[in-house]
ROGU-834617 format. One record per residue (C-alpha): x, y, z; residue number from 1. Coordinates in nm, 3 decimals, padded with zeros to 5 digits. Example, Ala and Ser with C-alpha at 12.3 -4.5 7.8 and 13.67 -1.06 7.14 Angstrom:
BEGIN
      px      py      pz  nr
  01.230 -00.450  00.780   1
  01.367 -00.106  00.714   2
***
This chain:
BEGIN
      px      py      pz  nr
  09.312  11.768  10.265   1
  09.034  12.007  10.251   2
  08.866  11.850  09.984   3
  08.833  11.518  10.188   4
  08.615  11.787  10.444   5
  08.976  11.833  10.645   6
  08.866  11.424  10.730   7
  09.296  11.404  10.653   8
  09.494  11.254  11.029   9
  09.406  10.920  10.989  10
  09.560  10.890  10.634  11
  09.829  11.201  10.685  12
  10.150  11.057  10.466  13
  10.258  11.397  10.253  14
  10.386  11.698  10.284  15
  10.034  11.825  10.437  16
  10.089  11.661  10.707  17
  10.312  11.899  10.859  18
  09.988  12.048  11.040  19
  09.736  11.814  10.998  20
  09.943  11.543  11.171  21
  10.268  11.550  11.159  22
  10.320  11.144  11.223  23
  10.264  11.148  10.829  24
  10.567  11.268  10.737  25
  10.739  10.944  10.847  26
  10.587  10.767  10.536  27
  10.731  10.986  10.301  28
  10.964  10.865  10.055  29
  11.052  11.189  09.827  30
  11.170  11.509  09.931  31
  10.868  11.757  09.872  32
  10.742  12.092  09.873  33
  10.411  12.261  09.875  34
  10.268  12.648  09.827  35
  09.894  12.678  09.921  36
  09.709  13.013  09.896  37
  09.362  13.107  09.996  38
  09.090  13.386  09.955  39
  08.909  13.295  10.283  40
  08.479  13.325  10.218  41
  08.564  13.502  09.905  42
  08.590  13.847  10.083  43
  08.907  13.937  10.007  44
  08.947  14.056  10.394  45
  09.123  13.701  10.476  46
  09.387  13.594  10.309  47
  09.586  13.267  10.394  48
  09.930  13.120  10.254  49
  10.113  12.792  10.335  50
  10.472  12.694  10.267  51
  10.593  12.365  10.342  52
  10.934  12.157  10.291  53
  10.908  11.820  10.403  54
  11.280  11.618  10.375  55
  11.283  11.208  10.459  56
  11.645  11.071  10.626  57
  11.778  10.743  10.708  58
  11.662  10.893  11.035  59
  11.330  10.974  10.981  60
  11.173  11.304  10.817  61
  11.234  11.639  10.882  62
  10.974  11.923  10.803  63
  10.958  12.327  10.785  64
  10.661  12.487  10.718  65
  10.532  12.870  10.731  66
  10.175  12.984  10.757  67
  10.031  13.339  10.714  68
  09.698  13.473  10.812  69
  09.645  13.853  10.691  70
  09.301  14.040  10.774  71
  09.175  14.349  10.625  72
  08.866  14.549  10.814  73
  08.815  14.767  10.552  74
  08.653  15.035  10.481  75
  08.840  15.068  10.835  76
  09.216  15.120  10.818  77
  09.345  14.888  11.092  78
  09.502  14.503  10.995  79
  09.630  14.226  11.174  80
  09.888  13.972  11.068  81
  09.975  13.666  11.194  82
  10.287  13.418  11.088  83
  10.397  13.097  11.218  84
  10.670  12.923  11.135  85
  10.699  12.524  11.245  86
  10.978  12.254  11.262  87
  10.828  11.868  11.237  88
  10.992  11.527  11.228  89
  10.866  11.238  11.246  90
  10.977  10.856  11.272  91
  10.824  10.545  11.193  92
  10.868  10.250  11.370  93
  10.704  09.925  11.227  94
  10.375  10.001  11.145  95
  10.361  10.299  11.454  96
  10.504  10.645  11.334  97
  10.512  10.938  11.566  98
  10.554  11.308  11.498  99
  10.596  11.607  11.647 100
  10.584  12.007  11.623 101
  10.721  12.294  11.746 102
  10.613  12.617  11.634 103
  10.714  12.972  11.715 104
  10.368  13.240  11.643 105
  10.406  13.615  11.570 106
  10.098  13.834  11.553 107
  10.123  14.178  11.489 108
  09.766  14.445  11.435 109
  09.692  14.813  11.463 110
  09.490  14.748  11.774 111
  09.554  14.823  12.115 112
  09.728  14.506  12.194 113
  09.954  14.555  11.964 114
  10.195  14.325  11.877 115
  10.233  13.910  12.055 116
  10.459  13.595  11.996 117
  10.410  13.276  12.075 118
  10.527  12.928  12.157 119
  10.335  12.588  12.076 120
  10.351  12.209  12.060 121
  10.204  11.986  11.783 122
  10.191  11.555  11.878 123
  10.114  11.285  11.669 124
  10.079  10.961  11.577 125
  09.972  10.712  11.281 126
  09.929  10.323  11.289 127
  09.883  10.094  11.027 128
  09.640  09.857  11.177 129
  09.616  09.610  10.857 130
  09.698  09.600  10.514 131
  09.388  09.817  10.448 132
  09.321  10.036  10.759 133
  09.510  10.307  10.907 134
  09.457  10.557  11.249 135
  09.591  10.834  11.332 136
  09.548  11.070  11.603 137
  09.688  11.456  11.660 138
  09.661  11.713  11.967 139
  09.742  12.029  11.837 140
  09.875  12.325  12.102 141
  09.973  12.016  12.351 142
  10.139  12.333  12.479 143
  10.119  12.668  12.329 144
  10.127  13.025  12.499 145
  10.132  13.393  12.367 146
  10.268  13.732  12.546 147
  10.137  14.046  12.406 148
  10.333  14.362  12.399 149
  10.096  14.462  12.686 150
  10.205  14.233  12.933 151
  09.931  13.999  12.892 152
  09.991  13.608  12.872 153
  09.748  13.355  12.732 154
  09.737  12.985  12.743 155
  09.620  12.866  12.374 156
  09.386  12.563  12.465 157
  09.459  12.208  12.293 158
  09.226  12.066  12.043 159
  09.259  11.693  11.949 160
  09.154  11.475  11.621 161
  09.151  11.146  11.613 162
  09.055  10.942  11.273 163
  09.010  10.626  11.069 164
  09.112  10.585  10.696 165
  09.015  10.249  10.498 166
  09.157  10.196  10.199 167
  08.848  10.050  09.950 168
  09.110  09.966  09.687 169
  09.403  10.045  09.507 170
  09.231  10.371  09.378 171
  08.936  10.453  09.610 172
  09.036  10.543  10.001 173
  08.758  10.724  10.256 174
  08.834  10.841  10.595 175
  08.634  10.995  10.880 176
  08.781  11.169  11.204 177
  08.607  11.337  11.532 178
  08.766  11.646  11.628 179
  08.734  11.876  11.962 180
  08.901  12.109  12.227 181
  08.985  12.171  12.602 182
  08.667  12.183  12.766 183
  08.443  12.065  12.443 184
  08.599  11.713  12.372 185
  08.351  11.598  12.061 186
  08.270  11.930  11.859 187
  08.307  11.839  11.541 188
  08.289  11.540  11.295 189
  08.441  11.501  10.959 190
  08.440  11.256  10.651 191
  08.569  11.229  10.316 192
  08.675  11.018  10.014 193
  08.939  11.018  09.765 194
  08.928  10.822  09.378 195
  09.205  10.832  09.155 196
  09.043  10.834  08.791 197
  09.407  10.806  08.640 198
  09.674  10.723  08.970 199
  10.056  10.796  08.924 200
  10.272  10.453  08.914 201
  10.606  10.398  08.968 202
  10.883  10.276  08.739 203
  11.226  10.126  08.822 204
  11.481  10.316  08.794 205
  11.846  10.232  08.787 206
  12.102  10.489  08.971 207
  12.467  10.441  08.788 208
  12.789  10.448  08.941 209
  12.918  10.150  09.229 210
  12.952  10.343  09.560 211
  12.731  10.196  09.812 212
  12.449  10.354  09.943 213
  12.391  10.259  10.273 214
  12.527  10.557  10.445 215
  12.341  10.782  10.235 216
  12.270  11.089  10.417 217
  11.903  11.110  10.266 218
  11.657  10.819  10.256 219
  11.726  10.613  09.908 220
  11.421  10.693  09.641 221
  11.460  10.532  09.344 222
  11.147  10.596  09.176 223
  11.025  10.779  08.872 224
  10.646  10.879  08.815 225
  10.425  10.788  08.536 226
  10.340  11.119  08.444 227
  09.941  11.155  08.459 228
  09.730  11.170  08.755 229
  09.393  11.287  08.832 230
  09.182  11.269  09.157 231
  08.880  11.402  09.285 232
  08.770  11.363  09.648 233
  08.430  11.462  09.824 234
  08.353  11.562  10.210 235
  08.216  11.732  10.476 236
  08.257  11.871  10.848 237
  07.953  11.864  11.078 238
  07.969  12.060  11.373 239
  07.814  12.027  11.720 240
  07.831  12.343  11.894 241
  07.732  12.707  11.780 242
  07.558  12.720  11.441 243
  07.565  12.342  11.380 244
  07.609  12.354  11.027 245
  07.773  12.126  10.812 246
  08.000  12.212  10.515 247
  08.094  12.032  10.258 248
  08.401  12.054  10.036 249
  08.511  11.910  09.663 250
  08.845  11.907  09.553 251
  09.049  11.728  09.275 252
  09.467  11.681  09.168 253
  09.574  11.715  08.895 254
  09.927  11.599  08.818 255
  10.211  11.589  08.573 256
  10.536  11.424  08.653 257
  10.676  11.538  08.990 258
  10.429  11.846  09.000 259
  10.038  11.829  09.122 260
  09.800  12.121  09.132 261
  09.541  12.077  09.411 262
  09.212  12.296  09.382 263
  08.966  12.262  09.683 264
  08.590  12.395  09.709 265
  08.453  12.449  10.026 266
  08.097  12.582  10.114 267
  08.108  12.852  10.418 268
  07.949  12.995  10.685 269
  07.575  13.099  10.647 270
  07.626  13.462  10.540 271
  07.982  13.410  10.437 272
  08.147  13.321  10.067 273
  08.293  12.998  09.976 274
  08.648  12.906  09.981 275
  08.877  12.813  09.691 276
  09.232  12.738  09.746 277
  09.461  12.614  09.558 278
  09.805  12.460  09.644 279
  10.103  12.372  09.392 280
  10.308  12.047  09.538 281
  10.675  11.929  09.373 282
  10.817  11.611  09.441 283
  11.158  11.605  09.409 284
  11.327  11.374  09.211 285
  11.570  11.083  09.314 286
  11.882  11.232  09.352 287
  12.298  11.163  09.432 288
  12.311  11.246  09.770 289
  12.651  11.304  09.961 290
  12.783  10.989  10.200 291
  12.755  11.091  10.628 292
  13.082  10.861  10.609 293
  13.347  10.736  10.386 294
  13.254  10.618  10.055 295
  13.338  10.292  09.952 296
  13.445  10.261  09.612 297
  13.488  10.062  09.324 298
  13.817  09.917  09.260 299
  14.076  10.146  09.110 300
  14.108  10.027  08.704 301
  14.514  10.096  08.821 302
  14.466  09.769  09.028 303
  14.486  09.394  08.897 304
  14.150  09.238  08.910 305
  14.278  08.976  09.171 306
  14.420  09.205  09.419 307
  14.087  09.318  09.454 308
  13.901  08.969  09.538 309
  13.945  08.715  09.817 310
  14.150  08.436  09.778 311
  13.856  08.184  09.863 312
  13.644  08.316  09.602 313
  13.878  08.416  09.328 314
  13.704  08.247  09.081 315
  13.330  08.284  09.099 316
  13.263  08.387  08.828 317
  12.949  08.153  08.645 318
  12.697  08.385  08.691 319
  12.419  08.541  08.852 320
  12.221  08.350  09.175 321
  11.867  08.518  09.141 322
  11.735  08.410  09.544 323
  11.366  08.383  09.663 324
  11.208  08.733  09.710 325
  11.168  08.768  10.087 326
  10.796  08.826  10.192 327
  10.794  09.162  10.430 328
  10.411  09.216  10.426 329
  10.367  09.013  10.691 330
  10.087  08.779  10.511 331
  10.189  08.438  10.483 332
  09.920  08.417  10.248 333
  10.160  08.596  09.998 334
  10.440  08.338  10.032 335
  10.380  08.212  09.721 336
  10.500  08.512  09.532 337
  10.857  08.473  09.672 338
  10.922  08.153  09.430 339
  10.737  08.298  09.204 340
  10.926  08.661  09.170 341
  11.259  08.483  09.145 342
  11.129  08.294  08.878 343
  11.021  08.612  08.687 344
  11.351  08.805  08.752 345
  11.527  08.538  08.675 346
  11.392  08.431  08.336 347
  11.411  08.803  08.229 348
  11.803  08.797  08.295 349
  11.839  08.480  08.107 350
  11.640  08.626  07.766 351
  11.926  08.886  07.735 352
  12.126  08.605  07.736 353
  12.360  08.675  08.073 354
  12.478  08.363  08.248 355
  12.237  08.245  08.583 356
  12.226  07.970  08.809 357
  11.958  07.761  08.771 358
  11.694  07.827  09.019 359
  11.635  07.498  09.155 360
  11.990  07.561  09.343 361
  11.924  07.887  09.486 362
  11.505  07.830  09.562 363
  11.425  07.806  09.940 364
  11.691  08.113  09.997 365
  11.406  08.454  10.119 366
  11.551  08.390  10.490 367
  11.931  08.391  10.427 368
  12.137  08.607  10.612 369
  12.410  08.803  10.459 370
  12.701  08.582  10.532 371
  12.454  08.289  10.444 372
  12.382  08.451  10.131 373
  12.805  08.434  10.036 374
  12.854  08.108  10.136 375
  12.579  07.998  09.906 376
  12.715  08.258  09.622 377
  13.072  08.027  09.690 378
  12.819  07.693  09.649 379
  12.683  07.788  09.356 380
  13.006  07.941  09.183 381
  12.809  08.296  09.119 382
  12.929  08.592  09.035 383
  12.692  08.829  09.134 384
  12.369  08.797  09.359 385
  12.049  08.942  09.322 386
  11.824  08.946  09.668 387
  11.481  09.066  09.654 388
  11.206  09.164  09.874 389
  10.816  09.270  09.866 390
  10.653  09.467  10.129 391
  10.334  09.672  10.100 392
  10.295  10.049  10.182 393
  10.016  10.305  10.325 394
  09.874  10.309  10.028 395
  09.819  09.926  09.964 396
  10.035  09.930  09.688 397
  10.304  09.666  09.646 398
  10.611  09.734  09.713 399
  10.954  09.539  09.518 400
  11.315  09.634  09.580 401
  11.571  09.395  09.415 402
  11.941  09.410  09.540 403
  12.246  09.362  09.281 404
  12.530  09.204  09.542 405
  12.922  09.184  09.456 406
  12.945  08.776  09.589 407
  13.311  08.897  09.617 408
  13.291  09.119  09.884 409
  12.921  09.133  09.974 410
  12.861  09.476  09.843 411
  12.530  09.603  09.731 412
  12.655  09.725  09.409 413
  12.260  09.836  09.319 414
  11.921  09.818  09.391 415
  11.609  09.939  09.191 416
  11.222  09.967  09.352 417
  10.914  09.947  09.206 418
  10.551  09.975  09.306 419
  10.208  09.896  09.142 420
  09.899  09.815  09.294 421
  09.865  09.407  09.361 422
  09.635  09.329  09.098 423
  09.972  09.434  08.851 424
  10.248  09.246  09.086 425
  10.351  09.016  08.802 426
  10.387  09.294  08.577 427
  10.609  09.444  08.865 428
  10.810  09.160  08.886 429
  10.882  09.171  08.508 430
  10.978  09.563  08.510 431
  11.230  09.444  08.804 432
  11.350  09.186  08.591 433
  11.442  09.391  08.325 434
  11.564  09.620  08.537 435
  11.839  09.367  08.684 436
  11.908  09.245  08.294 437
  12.016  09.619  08.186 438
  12.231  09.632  08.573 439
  12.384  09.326  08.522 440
  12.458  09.369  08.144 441
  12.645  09.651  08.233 442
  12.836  09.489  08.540 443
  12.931  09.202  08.274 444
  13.047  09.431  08.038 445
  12.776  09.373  07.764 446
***
């Protein structure tokens, strides 16, 4: 975030956003961690490290961070220390995601005061206004107090941010924010921009196995990076009061897999050094997660076939009934692509020669319901269903999730996701379909 000039709450969506606005976290999708160290101004007096943990659930995303300040005055012998350690979740609802805070502040120095702890509040909140334009907005110390060792107790004033980010294209995002506290509302400005030379896509990926999902304890990923990416960003802070000055900042990403190394440049204080810091971010892979209840299984090989199915359907068993992808972007513009996705999926099934109804009997089917979606499965004598949908993220990016559906029993046996940027949706589509050929091959025993 530094790199962008700090210009970061309007955009907020990774693990950063634990302080920066903690709304973010709610459009996370993989479990991820961050380490950030700094050598404030270069003088090796002020030194600054960041941990962070962010973790999405089915009920939104849970975050832990710590943060430690420690100052030198030498030649002098005394120091001062400060820690905080924070707990953030945040939930998204629609396009609105709110976040909160809470952080518990320890500050310990050689001075007089000695030693204080303290208690603070963090709110925010993020909204996707269109396809290509996000705000976000953050009060930070909503309520925060310290009590020194002394006696003394001290109300920490809030400071507030509020921000824009537009999304240019698939690649290219800027974003600009004003920024103040109690008493001093509009102190400080701050812009930025981000360009992906080489941006990480996502691949389908298949998980094995037939227990059902839905219960999952932690929020399904089922995506793989391709493994290069490289950014750079540009921006700068401008502030009002005091000195006035304004100081830019550079930064870039590089990444490799799961892991990205972030390096940030920013110009200081007249009379001061610059800042580098440097931060080292993992994003966990998709993993089996344990089920919050009972796991449904597959049907025990010790068990006839038939015992297994209902006596109404017994004998579907022609094939697969690819339906109409179901348009979740909210564009009716994009309507188009919901015949068109089937089509794609569906051909791809077909060239690795696995039986499937033809499409003219199951087009017309994105706005099925899931008993709708059986009774046509017992229509159309299929076997197996697959039900798709296309939605697109924070990012712009297109978003495809295809479900594989037992028509027996209404199970979603599997699902694989995929996202590209719009311009590649057909290629998408294709990388779905293939996906669903390999699933189904297996489910047909070939």
């Amino acid at each position: 975030t530094l790199g962008l000039g700090n210009a970061y709450v309007g955009i907020a969506d990774d693990v950063y956003s634990l302080t920066a606005n903690p709304a973010g976290l709610a459009l996370m999708k993989h479990i991820s961690g961050t380490f950030d160290y700094a050598n404030l101004y270069g003088l090796g007096l002020l030194k600054q490290s960041f941990f962070g943990l962010a973790v999405p659930t089915q009920w939104g995303t849970h975050g832990f961070y710590y943060q430690g300040l420690n100052v030198e005055f030498s030649p002098f012998p005394q120091k001062l220390s400060e820690s905080t350690l924070g707990y953030a979740y945040a939930k998204a609802f629609g396009p609105l995601a709110i976040g909160t805070a809470i952080k518990y502040m320890d500050l310990s120095s050689d001075f007089a005061e000695g030693t204080a702890t303290g208690f603070g509040i963090d709110l925010g909140i993020r909204y996707q206004l269109t396809e290509r334009i996000s705000l976000g907005g953050m009060i930070r110390d909503l309520y925060a107090t310290t009590s020194w060792g002394t006696g003394t107790r001290e109300t920490i004033p809030a400071s507030w941010r509020f921000g824009a980010g537009y999304r240019i294209s698939d690649r290219w995002l800027a974003s600009a924010e004003w920024g103040g506290v109690s008493g001093d509302y509009f102190s400080r400005f701050r812009a930025g921009t981000e360009y992906w030379i080489m941006r990480p896509s996502y691949l389908a990926q298949t998980l094995g196995g037939g227990s059902e999902k839905a219960n999952s304890i932690f929020k399904p990923s089922r995506e793989t990076y391709y493994p290069i990416a490289l950014a750079v960003r540009t921006g700068f802070e401008k502030q009002f009061t005091g000195d006035k000055h304004i100081f830019p900042a550079i930064g870039t990403t590089l990444g490799f897999g799961s892991v990205r190394l972030d390096y940030a440049y920013i110009y200081a204080r007249q009379g001061l050094g610059e800042t580098n810091r440097f931060s080292l971010t993992y994003d966990f892979t998709p993993w089996e997660v344990e089920q919050k209840t009972e796991e449904r299984e597959k049907p025990s090989e010790e068990k006839p076939a038939e015992t297994q199915r209902p006596a109404t359907i017994s004998t579907l068993e022609n094939g697969i009934a690819v339906l109409d992808f179901a348009n979740a972007t909210g564009n009716p513009e994009l309507g188009w692509l919901e015949l068109g996705l089937a089509d794609i999926v569906s051909k791809e099934v077909a060239n690795v020669g696995l039986p499937v109804i033809s499409r003219s009997a199951t087009s017309g089917t994105a706005g099925l319901t899931g008993p709708e979606i059986l009774t046509l499965a017992q229509q159309v004598r299929a076997r197996y269903v697959v039900r798709g949908l296309f939605v697109k993220n924070s990012r712009g990016n297109m978003v495809l999730t295809a479900r594989f559906i037992d028509a027996q029993t209404g199970r979603t046996l599997d699902f694989i996701e995929s996202e590209a940027g719009e311009s590649e949706i057909f290629v998408l589509g294709k990388a779905i379909g293939q996906g669903v050929a390999a699933k189904a091959g297996a489910w047909f025993g070939r």
